[in-house]
N, C-alpha and C positions, 0 to 999 in steps of 0.2 A: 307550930300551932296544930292540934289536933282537929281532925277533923270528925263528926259524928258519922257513918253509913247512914244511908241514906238508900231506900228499898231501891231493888232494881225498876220500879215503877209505881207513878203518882197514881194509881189505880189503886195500889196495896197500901200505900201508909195512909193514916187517919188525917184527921182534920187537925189534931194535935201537931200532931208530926209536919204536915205539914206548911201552919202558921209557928212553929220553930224554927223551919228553916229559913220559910224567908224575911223572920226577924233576924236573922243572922245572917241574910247575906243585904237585906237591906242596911244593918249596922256597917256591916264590909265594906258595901257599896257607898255610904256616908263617910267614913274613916276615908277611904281610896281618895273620894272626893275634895274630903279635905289636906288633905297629902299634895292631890294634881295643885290647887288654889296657890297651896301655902309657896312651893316648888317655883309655880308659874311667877308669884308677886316677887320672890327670890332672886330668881334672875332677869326678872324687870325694874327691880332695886339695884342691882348690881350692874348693868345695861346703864340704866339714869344715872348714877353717880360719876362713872367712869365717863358717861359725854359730860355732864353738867362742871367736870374738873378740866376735862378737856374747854370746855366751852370758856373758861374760865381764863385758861394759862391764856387763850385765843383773843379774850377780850383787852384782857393785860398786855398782852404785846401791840394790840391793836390801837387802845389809850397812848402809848406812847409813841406811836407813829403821827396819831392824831395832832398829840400832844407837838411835833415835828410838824404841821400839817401849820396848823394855827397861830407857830411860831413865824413861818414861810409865809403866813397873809397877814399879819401885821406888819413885817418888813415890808411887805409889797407893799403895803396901804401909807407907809411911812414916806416913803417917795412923795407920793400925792398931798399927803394931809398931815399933821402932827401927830408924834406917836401914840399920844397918849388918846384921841381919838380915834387911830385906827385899829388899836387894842380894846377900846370902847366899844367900837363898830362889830367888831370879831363877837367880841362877849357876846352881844345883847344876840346876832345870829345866831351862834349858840343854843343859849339857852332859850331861842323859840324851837328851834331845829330837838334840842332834849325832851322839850315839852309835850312836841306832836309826837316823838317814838314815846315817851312814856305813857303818856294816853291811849295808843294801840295798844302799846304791851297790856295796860290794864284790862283793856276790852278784850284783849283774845285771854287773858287770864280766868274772866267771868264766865268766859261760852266756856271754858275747858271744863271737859267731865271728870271725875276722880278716876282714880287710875281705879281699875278692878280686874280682877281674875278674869278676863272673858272667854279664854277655853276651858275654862271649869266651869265656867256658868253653864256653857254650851252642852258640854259634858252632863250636865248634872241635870239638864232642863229635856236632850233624849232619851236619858234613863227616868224620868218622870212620864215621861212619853209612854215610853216601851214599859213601863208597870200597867200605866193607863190602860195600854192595850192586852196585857197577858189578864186582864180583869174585868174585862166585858163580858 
């Protein structure tokens, strides 16, 4: 990329010259900008997917322990009660015990914010700053 000269001092170039330049290093500064965002979302996409699969294999192996878990209290309940009752009993805990996690789940899903760049925003919002102030 070529770069224009640019005088040895803002005292000597015109007002032409320089509102050229810092439409050009504001374009720079924009581009840079969206470069850091895109970069940042990149490997927080890559970051999320690799837990979310992990979190996955986790849950799967988990189910089928559970799945062990519920077979072991129906046996136990069968001692006491008829099986088919205490495979009833089991159920119905259950799915009150699925009901209250999926109702959380739901609610912390609603507060959650979208994922966003936020070191680019930060980024982007001191150089907003710092023009602010080279223009008083």
């Amino acid at each position: 990329m070529a770069h224009r000269e640019t005088p040895s001092s803002t005292k000597d170039a015109s007002l032409g010259q320089l509102t050229g330049e810092l439409s050009q290093q504001v374009s720079r500064l924009v581009r840079d900008e969206i470069r850091l965002a895109q970069a940042e979302m990149k490997d927080k996409g890559k970051r999320f997917g690799s837990g979310a699969g992990l979190m996955g294999a986790g849950g799967l192996i988990a189910l089928f322990g559970i799945g062990c878990l519920v077979a072991t209290a129906v046996i136990a309940l069968d001692l006491a009660i008829a099986a088919w009752l205490s495979a009833l009993i089991v159920g119905v805990v259950l799915l009150i015990v699925a009901s209250v996690v999926a109702a959380t789940g739901r609610s912390r899903m609603r507060r959650a914010t979208p994922p966003m760049p936020r070191e680019a925003m930060e980024s982007t919002k001191e150089d907003i700053e710092a023009l602010k102030g080279h223009h008083r």
